[in-house]
mmCIF file of the N, C-alpha and C atoms, coordinates in Angstrom:
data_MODEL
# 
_entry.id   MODEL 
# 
loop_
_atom_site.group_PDB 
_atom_site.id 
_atom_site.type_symbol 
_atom_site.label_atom_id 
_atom_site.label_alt_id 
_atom_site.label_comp_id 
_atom_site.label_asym_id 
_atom_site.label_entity_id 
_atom_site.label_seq_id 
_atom_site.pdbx_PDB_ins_code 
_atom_site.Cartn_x 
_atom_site.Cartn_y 
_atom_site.Cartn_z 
_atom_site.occupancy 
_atom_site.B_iso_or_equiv 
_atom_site.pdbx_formal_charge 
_atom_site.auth_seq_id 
_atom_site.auth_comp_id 
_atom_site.auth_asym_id 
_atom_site.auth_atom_id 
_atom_site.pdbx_PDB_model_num 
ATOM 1   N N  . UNK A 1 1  ? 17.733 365.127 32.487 1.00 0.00 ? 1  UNK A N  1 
ATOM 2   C CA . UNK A 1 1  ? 18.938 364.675 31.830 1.00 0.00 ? 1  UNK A CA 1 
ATOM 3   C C  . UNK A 1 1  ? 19.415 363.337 32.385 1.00 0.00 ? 1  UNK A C  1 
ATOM 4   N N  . UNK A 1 2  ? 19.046 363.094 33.635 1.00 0.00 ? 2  UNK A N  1 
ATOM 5   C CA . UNK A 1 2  ? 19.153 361.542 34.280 1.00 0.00 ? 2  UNK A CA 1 
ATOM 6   C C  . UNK A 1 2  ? 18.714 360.524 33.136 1.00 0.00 ? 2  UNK A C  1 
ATOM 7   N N  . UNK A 1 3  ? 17.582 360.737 32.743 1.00 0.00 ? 3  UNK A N  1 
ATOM 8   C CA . UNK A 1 3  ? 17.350 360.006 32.002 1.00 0.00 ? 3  UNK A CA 1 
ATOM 9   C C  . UNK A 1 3  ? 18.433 359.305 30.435 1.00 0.00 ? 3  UNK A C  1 
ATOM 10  N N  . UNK A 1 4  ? 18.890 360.452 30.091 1.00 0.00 ? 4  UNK A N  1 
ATOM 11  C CA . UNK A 1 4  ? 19.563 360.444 28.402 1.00 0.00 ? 4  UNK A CA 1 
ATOM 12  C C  . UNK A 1 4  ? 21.018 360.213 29.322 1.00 0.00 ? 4  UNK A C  1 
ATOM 13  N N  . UNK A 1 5  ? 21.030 360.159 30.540 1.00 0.00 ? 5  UNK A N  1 
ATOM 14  C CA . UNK A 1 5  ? 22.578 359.832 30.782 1.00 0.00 ? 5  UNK A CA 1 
ATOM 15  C C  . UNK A 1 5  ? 23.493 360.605 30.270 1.00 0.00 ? 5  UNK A C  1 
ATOM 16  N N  . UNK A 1 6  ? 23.023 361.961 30.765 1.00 0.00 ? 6  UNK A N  1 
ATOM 17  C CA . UNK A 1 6  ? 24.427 363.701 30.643 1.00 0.00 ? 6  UNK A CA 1 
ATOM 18  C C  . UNK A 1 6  ? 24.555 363.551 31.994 1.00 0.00 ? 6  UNK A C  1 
ATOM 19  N N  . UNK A 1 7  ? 25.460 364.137 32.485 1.00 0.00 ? 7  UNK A N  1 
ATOM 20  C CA . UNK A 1 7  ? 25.960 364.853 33.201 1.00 0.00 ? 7  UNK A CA 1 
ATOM 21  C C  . UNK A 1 7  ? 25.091 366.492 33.354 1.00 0.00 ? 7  UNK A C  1 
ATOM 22  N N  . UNK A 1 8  ? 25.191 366.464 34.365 1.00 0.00 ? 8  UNK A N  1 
ATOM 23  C CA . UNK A 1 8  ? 24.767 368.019 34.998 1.00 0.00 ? 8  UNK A CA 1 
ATOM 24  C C  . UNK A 1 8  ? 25.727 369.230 34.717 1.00 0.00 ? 8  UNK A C  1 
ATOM 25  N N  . UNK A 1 9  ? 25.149 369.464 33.588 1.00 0.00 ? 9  UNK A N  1 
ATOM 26  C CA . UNK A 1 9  ? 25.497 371.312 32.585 1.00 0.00 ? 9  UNK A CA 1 
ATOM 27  C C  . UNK A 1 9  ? 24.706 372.098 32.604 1.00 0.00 ? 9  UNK A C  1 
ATOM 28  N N  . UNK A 1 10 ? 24.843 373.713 32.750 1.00 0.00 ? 10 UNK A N  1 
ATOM 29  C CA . UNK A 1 10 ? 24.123 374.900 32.666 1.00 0.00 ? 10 UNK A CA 1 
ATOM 30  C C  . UNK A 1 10 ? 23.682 374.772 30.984 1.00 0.00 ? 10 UNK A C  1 
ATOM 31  N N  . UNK A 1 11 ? 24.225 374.202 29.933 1.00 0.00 ? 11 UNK A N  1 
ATOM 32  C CA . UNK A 1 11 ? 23.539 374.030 28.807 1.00 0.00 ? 11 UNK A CA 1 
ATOM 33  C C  . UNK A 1 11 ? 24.168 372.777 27.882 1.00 0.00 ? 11 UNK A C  1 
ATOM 34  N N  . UNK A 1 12 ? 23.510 372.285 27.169 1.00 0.00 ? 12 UNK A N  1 
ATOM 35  C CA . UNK A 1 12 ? 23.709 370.981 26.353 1.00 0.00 ? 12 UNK A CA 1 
ATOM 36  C C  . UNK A 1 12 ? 23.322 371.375 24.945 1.00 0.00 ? 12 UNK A C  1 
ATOM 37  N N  . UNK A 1 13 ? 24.145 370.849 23.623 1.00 0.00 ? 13 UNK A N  1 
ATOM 38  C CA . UNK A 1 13 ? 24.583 371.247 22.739 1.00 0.00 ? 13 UNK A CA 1 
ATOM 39  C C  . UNK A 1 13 ? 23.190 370.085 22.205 1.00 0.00 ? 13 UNK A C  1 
ATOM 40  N N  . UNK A 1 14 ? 22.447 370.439 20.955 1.00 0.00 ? 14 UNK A N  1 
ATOM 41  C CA . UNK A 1 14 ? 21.088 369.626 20.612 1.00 0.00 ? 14 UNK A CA 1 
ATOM 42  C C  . UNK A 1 14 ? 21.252 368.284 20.038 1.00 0.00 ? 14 UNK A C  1 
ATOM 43  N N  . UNK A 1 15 ? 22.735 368.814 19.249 1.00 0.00 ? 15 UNK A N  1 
ATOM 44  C CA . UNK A 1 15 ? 22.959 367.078 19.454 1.00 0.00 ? 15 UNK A CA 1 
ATOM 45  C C  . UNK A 1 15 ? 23.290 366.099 20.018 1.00 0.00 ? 15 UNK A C  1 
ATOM 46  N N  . UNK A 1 16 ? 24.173 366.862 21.191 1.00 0.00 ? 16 UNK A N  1 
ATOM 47  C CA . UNK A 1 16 ? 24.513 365.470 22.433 1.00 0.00 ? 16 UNK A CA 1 
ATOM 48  C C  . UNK A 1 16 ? 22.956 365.346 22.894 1.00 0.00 ? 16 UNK A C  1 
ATOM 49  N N  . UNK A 1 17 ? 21.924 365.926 23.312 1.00 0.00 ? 17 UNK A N  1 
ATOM 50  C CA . UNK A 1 17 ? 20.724 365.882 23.806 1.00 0.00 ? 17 UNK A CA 1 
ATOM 51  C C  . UNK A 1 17 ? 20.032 364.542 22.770 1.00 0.00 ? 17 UNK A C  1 
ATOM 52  N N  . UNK A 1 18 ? 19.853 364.982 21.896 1.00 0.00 ? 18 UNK A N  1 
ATOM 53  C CA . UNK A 1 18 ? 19.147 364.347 20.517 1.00 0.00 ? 18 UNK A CA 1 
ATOM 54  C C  . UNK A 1 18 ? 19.680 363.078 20.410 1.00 0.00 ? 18 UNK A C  1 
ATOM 55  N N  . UNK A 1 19 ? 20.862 363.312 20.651 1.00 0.00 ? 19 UNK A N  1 
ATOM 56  C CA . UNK A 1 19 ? 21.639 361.502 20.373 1.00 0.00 ? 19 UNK A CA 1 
ATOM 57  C C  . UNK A 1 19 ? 21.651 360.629 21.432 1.00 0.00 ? 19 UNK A C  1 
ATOM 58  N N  . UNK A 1 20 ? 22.071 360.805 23.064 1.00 0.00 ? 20 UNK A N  1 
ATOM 59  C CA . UNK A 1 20 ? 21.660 360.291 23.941 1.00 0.00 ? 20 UNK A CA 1 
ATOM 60  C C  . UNK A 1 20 ? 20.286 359.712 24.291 1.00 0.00 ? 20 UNK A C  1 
ATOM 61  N N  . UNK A 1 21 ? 19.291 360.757 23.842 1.00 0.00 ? 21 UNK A N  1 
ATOM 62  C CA . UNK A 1 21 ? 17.565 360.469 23.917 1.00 0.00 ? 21 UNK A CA 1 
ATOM 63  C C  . UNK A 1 21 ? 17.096 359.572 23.254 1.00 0.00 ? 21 UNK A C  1 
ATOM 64  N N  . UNK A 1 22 ? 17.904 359.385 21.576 1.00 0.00 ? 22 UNK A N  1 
ATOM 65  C CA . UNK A 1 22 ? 17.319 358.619 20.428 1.00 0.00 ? 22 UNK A CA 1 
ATOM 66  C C  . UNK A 1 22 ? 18.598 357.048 20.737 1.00 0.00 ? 22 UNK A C  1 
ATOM 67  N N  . UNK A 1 23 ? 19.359 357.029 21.096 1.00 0.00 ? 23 UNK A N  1 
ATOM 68  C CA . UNK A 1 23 ? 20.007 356.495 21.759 1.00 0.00 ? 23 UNK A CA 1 
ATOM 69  C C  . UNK A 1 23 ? 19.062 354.973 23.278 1.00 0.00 ? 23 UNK A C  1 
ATOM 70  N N  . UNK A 1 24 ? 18.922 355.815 23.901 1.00 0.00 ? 24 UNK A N  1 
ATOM 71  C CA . UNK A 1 24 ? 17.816 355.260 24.843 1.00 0.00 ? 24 UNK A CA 1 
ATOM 72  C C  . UNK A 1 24 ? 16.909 355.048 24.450 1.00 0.00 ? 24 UNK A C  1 
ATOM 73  N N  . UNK A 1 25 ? 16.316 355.129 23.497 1.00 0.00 ? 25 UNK A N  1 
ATOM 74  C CA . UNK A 1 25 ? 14.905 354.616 22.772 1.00 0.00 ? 25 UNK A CA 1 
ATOM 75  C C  . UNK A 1 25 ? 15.290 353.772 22.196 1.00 0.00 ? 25 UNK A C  1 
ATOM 76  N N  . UNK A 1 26 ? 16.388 353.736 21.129 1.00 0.00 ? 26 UNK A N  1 
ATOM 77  C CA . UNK A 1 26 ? 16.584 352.410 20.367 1.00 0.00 ? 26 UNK A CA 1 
ATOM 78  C C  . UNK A 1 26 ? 17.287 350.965 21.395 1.00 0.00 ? 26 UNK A C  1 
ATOM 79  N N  . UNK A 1 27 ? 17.797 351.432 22.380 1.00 0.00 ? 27 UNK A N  1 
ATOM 80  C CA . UNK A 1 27 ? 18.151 350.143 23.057 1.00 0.00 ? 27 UNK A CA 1 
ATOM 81  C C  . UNK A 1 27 ? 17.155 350.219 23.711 1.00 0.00 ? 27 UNK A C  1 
ATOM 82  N N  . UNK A 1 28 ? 15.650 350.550 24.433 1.00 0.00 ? 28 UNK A N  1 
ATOM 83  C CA . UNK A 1 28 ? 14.781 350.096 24.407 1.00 0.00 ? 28 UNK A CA 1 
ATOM 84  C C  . UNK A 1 28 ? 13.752 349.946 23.571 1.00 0.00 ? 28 UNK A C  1 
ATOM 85  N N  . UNK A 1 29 ? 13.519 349.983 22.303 1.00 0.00 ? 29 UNK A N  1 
ATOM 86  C CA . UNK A 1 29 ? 12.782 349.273 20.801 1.00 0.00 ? 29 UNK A CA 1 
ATOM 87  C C  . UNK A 1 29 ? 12.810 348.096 20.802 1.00 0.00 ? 29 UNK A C  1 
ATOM 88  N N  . UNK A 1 30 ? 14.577 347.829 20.935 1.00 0.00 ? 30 UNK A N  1 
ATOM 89  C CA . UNK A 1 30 ? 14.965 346.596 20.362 1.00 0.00 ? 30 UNK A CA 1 
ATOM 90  C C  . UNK A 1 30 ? 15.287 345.372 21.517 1.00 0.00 ? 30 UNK A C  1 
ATOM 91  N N  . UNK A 1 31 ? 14.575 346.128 22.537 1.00 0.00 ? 31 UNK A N  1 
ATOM 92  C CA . UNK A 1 31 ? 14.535 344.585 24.073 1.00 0.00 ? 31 UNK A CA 1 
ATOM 93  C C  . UNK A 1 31 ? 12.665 344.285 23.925 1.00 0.00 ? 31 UNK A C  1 
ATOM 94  N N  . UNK A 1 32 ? 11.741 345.138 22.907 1.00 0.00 ? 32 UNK A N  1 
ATOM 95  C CA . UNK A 1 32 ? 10.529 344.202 22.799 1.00 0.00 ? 32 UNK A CA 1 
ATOM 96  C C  . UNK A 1 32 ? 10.680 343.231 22.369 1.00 0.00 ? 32 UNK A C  1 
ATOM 97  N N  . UNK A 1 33 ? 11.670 343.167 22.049 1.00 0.00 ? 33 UNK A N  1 
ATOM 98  C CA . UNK A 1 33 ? 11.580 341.646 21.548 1.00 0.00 ? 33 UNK A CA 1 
ATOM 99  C C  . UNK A 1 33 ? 11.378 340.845 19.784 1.00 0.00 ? 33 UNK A C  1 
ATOM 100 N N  . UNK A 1 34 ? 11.214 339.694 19.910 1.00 0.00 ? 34 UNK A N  1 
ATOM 101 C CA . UNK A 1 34 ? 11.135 339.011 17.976 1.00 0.00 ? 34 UNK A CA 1 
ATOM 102 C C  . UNK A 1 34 ? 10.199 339.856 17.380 1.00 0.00 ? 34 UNK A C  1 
ATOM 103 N N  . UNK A 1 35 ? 11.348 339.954 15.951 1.00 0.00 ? 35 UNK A N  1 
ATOM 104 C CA . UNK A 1 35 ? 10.607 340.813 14.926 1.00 0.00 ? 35 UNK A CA 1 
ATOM 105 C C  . UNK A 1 35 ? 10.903 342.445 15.262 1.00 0.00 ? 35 UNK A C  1 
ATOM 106 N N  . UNK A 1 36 ? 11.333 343.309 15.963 1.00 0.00 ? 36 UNK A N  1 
ATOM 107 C CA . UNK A 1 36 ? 11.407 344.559 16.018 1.00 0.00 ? 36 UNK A CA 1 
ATOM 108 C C  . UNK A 1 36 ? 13.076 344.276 15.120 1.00 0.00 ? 36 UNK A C  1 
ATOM 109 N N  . UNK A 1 37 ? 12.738 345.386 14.335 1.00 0.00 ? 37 UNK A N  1 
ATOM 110 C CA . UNK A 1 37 ? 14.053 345.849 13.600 1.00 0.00 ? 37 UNK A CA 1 
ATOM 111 C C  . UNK A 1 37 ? 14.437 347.534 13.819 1.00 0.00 ? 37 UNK A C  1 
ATOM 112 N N  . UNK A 1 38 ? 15.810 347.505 13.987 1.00 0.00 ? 38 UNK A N  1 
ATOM 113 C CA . UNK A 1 38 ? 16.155 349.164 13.911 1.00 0.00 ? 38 UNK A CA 1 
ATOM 114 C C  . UNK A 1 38 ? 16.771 349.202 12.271 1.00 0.00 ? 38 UNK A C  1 
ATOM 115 N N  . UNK A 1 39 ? 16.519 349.877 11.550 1.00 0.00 ? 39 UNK A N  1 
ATOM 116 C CA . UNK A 1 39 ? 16.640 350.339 10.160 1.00 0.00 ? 39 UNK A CA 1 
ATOM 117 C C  . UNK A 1 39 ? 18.138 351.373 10.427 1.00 0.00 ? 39 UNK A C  1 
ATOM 118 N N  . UNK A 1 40 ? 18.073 352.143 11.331 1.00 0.00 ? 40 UNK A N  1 
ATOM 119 C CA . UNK A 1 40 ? 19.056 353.342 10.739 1.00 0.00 ? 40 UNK A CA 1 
ATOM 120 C C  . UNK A 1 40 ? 18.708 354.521 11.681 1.00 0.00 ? 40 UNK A C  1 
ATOM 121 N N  . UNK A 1 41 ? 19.515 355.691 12.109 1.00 0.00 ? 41 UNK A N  1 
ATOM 122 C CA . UNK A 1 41 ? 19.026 356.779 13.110 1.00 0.00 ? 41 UNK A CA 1 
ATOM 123 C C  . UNK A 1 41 ? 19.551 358.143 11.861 1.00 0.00 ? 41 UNK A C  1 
ATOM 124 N N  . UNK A 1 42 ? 18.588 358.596 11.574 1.00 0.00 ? 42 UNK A N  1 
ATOM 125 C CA . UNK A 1 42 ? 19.137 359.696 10.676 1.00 0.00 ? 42 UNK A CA 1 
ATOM 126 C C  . UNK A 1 42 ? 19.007 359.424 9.280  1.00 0.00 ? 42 UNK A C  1 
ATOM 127 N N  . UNK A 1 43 ? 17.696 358.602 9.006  1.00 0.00 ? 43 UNK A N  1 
ATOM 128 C CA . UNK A 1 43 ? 17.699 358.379 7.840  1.00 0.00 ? 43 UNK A CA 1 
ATOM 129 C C  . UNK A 1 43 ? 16.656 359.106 7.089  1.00 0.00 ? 43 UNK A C  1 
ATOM 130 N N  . UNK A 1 44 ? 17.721 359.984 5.638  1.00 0.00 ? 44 UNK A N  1 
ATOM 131 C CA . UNK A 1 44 ? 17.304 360.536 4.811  1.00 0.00 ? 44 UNK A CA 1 
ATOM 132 C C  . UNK A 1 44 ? 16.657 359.911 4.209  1.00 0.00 ? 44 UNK A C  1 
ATOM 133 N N  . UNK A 1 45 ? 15.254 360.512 3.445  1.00 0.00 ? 45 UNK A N  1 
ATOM 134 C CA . UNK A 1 45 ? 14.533 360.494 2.719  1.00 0.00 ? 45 UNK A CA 1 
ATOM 135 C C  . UNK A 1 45 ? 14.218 361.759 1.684  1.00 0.00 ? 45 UNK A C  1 
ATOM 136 N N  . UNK A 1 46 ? 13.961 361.870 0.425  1.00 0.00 ? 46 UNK A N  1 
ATOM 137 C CA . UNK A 1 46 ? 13.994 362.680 -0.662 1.00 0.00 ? 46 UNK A CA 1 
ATOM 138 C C  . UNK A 1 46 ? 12.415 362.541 -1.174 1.00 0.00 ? 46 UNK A C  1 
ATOM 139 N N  . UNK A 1 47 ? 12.045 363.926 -1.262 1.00 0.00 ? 47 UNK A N  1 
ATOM 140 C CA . UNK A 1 47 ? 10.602 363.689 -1.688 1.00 0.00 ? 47 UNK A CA 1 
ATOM 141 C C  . UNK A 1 47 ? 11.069 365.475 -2.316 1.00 0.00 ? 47 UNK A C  1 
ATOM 142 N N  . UNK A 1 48 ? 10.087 365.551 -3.953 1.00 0.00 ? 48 UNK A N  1 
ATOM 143 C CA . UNK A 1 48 ? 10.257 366.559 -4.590 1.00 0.00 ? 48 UNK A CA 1 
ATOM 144 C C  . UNK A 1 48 ? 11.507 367.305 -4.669 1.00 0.00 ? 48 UNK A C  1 
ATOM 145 N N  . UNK A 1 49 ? 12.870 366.656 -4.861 1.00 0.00 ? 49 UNK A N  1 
ATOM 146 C CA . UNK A 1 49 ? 13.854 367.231 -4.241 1.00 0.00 ? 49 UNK A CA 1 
ATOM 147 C C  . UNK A 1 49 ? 14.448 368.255 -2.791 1.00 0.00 ? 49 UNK A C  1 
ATOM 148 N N  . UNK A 1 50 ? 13.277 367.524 -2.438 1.00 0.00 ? 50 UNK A N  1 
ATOM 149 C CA . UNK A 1 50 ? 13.778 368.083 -0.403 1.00 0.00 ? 50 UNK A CA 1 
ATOM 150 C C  . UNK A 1 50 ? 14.651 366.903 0.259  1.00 0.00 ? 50 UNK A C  1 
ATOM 151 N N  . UNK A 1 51 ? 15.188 367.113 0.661  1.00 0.00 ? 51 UNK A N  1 
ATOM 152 C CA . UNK A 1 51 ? 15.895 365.987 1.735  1.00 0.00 ? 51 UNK A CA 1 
ATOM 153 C C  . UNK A 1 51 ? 14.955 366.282 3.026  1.00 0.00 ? 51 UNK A C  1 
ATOM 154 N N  . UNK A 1 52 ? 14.410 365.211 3.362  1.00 0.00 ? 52 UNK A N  1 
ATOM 155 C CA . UNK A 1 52 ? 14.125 364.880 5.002  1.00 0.00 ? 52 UNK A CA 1 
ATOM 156 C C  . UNK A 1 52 ? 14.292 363.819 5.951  1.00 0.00 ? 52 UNK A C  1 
ATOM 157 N N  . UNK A 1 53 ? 14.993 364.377 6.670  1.00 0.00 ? 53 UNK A N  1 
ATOM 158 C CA . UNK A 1 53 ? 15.756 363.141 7.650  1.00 0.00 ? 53 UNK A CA 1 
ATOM 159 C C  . UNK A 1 53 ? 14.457 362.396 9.287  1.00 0.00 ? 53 UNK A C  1 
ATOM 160 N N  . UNK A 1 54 ? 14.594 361.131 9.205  1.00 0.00 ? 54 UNK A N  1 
ATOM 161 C CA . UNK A 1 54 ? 13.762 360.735 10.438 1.00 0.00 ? 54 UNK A CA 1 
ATOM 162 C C  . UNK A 1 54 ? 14.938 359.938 11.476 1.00 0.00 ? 54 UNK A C  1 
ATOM 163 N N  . UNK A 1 55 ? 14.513 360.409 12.475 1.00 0.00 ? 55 UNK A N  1 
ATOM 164 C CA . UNK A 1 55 ? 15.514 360.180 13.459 1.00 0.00 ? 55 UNK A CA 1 
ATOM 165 C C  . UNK A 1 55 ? 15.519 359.241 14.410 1.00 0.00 ? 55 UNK A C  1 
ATOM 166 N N  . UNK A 1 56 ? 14.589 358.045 13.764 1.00 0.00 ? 56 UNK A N  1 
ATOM 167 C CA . UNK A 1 56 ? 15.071 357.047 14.506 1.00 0.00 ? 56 UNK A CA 1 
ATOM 168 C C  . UNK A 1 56 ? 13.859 356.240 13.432 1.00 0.00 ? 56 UNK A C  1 
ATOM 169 N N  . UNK A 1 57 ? 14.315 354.652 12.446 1.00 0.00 ? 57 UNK A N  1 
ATOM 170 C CA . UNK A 1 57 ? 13.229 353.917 11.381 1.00 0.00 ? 57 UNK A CA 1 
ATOM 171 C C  . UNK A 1 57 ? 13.338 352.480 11.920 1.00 0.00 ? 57 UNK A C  1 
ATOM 172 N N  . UNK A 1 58 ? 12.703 351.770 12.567 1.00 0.00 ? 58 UNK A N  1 
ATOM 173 C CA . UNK A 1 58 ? 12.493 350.764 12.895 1.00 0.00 ? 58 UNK A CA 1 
ATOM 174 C C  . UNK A 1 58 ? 11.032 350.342 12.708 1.00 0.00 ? 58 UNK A C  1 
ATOM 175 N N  . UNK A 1 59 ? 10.962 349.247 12.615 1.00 0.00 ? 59 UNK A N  1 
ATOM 176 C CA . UNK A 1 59 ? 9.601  348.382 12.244 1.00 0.00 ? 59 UNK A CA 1 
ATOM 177 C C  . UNK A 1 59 ? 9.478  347.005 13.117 1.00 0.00 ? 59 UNK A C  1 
ATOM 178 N N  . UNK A 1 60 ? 8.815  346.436 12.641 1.00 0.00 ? 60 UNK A N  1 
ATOM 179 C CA . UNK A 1 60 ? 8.338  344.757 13.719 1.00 0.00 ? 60 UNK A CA 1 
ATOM 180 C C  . UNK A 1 60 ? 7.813  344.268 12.028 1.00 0.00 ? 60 UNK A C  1 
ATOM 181 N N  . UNK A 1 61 ? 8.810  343.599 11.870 1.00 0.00 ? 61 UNK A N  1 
ATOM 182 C CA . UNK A 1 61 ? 8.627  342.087 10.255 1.00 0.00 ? 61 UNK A CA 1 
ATOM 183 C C  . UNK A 1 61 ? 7.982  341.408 10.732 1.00 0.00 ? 61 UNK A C  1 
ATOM 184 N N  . UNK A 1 62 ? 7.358  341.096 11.700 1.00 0.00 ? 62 UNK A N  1 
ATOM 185 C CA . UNK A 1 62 ? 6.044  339.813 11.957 1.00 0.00 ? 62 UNK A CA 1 
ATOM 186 C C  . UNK A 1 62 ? 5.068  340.561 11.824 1.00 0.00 ? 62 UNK A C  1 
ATOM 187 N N  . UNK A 1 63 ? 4.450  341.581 12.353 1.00 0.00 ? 63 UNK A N  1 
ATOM 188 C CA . UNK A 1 63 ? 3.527  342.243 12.068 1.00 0.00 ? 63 UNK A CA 1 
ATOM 189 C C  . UNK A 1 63 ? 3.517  342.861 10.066 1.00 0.00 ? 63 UNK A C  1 
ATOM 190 N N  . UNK A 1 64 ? 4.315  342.962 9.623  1.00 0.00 ? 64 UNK A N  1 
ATOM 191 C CA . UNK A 1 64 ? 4.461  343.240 8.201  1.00 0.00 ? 64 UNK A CA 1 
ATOM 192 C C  . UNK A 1 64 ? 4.101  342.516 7.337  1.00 0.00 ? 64 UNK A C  1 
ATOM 193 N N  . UNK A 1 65 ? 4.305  340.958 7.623  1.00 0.00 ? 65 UNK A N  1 
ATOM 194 C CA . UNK A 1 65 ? 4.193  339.893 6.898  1.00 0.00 ? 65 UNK A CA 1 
ATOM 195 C C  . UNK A 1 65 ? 2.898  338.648 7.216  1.00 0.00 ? 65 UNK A C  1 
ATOM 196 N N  . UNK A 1 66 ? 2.138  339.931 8.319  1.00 0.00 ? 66 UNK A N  1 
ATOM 197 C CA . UNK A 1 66 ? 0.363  339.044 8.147  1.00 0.00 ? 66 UNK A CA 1 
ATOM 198 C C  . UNK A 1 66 ? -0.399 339.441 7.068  1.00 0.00 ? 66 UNK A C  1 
# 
């Protein structure tokens, strides 16, 4: 939990876990440097009328546009 930056609890609720973790990934995505983009954390997508959510959409536009 050092890592996601909690505090020391006998239990953690999945979304403070989930959001702190995805949290620390996107502020390190976005220190690689030119061209990394963060899109959105929790972004729905619809396929056959299902909703499915991805939890963290970022890309690199220099690599997209060779």
């Amino acid at each position: 939990m050092e890592f996601a930056g909690l505090e020391d609890k006998a239990a953690y609720h999945e979304r403070d876990l989930e959001s702190a973790v995805i949290g620390k990934m996107q502020k390190f995505l976005l220190e690689l440097g030119k061209g990394f983009l963060f899109e959105q954390r929790q972004k729905r997508f619809t396929f056959n009328d299902k909703n499915f959510y991805v939890d963290l959409v970022l890309y690199n536009r220099l690599l997209g546009s060779q």
